[in-house]
Backbone as ProteinMPNN parsed JSONL, in Angstrom:
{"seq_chain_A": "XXXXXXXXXXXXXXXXXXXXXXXXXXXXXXXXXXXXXXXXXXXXXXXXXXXXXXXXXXXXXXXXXXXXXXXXXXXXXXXXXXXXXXXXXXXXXXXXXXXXXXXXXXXXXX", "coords_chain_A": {"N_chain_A": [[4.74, 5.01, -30.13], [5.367, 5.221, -26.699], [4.86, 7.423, -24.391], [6.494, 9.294, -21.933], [6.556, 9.441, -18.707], [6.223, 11.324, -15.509], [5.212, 10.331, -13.481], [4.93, 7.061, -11.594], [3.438, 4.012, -10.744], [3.013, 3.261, -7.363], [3.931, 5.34, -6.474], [3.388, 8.444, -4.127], [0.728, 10.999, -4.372], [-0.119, 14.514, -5.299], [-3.17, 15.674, -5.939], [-3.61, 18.359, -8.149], [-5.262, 19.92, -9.553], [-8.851, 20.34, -10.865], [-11.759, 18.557, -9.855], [-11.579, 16.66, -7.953], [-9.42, 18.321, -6.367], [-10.317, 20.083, -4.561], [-10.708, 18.593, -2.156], [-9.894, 17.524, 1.517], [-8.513, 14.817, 1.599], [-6.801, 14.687, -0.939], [-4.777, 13.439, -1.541], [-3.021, 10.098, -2.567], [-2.196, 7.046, -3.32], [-0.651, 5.752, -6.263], [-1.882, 3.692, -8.187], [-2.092, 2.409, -10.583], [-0.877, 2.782, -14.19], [-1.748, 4.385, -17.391], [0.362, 4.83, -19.861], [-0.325, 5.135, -22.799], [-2.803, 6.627, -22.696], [-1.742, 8.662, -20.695], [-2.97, 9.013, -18.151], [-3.833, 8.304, -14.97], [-4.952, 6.224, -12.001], [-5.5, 6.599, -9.283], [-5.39, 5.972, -5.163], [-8.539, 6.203, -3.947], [-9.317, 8.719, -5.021], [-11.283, 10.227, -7.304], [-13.569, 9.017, -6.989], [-16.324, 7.21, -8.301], [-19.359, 6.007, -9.217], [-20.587, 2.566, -9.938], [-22.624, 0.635, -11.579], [-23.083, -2.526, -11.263], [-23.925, -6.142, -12.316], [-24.998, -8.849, -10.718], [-22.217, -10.988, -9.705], [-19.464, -13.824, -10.416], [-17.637, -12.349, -8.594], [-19.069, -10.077, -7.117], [-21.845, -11.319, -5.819], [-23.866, -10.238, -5.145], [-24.314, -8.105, -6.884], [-25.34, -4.636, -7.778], [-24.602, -1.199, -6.984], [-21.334, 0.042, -6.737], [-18.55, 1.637, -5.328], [-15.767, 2.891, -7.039], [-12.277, 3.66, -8.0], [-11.656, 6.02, -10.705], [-9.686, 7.079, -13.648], [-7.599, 9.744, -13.872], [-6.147, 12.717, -15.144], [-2.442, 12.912, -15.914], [-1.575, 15.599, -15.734], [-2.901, 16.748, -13.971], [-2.35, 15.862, -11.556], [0.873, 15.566, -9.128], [3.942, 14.948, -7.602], [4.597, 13.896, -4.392], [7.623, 14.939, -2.372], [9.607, 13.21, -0.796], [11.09, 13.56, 1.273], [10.548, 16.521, 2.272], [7.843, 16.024, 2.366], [6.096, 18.131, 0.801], [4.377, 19.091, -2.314], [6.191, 18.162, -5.425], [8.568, 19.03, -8.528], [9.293, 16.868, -10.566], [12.8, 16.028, -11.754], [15.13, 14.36, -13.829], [18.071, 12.271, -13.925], [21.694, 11.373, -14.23], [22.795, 8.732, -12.414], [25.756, 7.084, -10.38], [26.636, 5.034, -11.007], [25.584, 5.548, -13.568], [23.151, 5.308, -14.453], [19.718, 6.298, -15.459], [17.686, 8.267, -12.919], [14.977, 9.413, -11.359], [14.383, 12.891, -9.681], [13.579, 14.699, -6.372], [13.103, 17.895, -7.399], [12.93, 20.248, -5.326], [14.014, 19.295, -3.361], [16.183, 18.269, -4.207], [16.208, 15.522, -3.389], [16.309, 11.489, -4.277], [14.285, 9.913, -6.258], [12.617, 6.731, -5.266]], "CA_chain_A": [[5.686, 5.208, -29.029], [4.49, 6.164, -25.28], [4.508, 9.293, -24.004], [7.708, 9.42, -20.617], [5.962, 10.607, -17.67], [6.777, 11.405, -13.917], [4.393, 9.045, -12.304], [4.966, 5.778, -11.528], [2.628, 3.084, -10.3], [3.692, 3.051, -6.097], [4.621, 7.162, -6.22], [2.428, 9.519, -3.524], [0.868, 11.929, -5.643], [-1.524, 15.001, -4.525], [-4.18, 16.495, -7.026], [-3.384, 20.093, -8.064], [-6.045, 20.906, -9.785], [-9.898, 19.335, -10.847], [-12.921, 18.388, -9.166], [-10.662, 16.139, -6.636], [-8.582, 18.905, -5.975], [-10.83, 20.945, -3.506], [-11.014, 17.96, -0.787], [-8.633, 17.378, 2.463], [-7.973, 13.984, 0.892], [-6.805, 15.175, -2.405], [-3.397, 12.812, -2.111], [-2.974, 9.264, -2.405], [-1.209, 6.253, -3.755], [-0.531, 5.717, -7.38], [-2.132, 1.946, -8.636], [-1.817, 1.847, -12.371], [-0.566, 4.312, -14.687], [-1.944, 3.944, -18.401], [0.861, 5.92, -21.029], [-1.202, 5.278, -23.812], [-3.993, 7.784, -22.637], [-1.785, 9.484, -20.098], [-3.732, 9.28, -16.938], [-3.573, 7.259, -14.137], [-5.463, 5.853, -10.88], [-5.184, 7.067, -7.735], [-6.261, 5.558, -4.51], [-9.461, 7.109, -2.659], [-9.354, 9.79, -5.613], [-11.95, 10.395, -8.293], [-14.464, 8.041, -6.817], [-17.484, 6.923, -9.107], [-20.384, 4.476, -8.75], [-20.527, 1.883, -10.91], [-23.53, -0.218, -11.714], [-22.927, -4.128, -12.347], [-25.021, -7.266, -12.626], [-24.133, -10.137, -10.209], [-21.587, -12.164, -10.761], [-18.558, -14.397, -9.069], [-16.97, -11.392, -8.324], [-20.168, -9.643, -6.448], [-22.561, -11.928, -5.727], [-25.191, -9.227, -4.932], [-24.345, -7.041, -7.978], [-25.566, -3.572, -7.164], [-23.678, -0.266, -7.023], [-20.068, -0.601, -6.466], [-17.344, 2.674, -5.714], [-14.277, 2.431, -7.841], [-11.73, 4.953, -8.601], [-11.637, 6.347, -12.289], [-8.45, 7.611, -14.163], [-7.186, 11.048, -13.555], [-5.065, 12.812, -16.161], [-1.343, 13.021, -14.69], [-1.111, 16.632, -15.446], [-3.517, 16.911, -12.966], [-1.298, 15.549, -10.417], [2.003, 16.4, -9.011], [4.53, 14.235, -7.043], [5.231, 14.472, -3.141], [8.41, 14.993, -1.688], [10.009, 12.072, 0.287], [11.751, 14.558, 2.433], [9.846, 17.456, 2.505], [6.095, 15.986, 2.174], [5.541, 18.95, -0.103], [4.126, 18.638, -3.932], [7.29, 18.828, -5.96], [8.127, 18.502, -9.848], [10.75, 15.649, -11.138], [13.776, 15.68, -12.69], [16.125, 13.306, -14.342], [19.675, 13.123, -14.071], [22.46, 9.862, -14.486], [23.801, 8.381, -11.3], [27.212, 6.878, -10.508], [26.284, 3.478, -12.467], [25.419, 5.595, -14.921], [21.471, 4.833, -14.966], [18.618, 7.659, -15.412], [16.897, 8.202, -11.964], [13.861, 10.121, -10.812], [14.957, 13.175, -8.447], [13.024, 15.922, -6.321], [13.351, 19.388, -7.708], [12.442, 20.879, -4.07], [14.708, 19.085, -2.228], [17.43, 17.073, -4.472], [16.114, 13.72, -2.366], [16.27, 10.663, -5.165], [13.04, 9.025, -5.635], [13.033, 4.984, -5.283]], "C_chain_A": [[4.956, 5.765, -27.807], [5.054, 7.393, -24.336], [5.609, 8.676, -22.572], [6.507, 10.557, -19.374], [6.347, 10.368, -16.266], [6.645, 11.013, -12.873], [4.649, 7.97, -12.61], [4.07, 4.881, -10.657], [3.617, 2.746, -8.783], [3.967, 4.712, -5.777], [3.006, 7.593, -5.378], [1.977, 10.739, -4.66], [-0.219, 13.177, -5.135], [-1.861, 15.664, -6.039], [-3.923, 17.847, -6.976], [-4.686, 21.395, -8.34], [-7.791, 19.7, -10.462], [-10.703, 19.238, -9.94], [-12.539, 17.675, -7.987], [-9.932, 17.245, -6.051], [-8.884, 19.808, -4.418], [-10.79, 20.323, -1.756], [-9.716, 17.645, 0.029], [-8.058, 16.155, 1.712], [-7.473, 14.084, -0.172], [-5.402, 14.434, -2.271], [-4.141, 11.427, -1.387], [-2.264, 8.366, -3.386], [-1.528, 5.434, -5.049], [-0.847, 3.97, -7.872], [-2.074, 2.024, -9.67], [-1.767, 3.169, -12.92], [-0.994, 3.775, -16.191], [-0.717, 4.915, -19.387], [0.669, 6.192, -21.977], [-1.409, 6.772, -23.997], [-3.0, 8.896, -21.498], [-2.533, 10.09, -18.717], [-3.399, 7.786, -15.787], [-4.361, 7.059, -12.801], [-4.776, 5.676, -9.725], [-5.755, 6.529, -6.638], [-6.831, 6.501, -3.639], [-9.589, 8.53, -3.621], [-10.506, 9.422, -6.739], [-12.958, 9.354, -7.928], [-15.601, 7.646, -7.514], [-18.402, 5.861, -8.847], [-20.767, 4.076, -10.168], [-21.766, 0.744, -10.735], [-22.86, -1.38, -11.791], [-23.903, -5.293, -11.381], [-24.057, -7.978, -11.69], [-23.443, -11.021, -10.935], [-20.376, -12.837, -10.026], [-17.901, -13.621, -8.271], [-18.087, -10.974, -6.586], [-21.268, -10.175, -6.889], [-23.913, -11.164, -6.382], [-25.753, -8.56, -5.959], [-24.554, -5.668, -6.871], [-24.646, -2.325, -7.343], [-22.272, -0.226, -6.062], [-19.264, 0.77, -6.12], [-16.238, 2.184, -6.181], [-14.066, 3.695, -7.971], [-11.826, 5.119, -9.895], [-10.49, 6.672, -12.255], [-8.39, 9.143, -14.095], [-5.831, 11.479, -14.348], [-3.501, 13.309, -15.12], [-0.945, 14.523, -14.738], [-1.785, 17.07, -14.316], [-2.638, 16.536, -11.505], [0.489, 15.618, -10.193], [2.239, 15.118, -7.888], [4.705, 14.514, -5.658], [6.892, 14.329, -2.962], [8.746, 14.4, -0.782], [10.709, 12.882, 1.258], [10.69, 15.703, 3.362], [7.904, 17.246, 3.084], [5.63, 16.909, 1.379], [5.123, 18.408, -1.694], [5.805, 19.174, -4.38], [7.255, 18.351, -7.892], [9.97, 17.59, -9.887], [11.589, 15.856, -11.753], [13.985, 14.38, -12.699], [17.66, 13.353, -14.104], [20.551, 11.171, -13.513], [23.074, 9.843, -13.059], [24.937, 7.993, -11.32], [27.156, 5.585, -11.096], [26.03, 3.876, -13.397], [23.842, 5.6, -15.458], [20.611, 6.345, -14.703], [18.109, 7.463, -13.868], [16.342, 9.384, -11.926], [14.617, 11.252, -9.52], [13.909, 13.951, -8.16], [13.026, 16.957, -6.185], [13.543, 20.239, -6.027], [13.481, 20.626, -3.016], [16.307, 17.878, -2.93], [17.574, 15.5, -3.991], [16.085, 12.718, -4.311], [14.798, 9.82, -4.998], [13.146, 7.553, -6.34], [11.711, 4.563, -6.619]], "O_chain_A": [[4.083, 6.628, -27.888], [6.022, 7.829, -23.714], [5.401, 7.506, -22.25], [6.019, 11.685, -19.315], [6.765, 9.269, -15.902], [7.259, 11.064, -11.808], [4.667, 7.656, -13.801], [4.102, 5.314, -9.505], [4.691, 2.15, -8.867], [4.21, 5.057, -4.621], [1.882, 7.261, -5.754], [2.688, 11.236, -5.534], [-1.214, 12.761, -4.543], [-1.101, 16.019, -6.94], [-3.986, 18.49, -5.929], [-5.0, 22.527, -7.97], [-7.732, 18.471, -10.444], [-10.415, 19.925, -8.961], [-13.108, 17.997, -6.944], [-9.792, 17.008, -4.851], [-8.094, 20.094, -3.519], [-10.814, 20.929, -0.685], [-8.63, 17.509, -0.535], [-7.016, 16.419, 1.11], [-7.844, 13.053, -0.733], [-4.642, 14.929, -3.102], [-4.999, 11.293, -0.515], [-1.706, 8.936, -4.324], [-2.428, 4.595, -5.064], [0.073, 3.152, -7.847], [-1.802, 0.838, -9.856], [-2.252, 4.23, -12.528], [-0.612, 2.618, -16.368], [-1.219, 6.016, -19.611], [1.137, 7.221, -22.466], [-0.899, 7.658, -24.682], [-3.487, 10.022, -21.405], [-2.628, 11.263, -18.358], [-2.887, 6.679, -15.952], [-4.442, 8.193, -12.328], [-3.871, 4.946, -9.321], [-6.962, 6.446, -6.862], [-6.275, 7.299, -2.885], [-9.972, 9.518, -2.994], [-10.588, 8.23, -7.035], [-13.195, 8.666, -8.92], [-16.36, 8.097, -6.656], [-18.057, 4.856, -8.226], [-21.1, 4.747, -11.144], [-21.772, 0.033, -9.73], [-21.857, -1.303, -12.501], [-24.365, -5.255, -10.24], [-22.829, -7.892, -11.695], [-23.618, -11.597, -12.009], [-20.22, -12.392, -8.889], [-17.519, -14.087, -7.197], [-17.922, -11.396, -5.442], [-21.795, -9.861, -7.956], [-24.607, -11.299, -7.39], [-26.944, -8.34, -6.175], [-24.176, -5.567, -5.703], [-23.701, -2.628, -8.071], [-22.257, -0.446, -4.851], [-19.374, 1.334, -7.209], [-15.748, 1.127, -5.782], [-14.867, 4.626, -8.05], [-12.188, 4.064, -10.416], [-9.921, 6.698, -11.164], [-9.459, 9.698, -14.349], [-4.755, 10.885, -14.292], [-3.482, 13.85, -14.014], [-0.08, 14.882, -13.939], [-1.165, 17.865, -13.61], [-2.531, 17.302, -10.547], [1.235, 15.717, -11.167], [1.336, 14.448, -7.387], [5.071, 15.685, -5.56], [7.362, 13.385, -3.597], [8.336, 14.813, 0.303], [10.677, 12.322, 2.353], [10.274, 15.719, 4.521], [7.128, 17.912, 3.77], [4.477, 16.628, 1.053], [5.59, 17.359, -2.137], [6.444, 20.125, -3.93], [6.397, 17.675, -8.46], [11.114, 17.724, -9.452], [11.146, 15.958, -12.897], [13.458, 13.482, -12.042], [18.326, 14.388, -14.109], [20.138, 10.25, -12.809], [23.741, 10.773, -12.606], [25.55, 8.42, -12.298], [28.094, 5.345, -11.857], [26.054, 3.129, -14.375], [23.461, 5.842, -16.603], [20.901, 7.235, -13.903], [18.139, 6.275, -13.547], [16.932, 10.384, -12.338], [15.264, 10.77, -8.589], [13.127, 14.196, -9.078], [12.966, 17.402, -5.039], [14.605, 20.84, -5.87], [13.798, 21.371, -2.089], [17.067, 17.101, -2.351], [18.466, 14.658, -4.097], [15.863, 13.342, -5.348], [14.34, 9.277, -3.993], [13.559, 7.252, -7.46], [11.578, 3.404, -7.013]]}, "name": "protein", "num_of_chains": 1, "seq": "XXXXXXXXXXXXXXXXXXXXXXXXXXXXXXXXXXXXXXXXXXXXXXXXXXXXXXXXXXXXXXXXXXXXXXXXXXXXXXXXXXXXXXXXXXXXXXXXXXXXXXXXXXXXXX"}
């Protein structure tokens, strides 16, 4: 079974804590979330250099930057209202369906 978590692939997210955490950039926009492992990729966060061999992709080969995975406790949600970090609830709307809200400010997140 996979693990329910508060990030979603498209959500703003800033770094709270970690080796990302110290820099002005420390937020950015959520590209794949794994629930397996519990971590997820951030853009412009956790940057790494990656060796690889030419190939159709990159002609050249050579050293490449890519983001790495970043565990999601590590990260915290923004606030569509506020811009602040906030933490998520849950709670049933008037259809009846679960939605995402933010603690900080009661805004609904899409």
């Amino acid at each position: 079974m996979q693990k329910k978590l508060n990030i979603k692939k498209g959500d703003l997210v800033k770094v709270i804590t970690g080796a990302a955490s110290g820099s002005d950039t420390n937020q950015g926009k959520v590209l794949s979330v794994d629930r397996e492992k519990g971590r997820a990729i951030v853009e412009g966060i956790n940057m790494v250099s990656k060796h690889t061999k030419p190939n159709a992709q990159y002609p050249e080969g050579g050293i490449i930057k890519k983001e790495a995975s970043i565990h999601v406790s590590n990260l915290m949600l923004i606030d569509p209202k506020t811009g602040e970090p906030t933490k998520v609830g849950r709670r049933l709307n008037k259809d009846g369906k679960l939605e995402r809200y933010a603690k900080k400010s009661g805004e609904t997140i899409s």
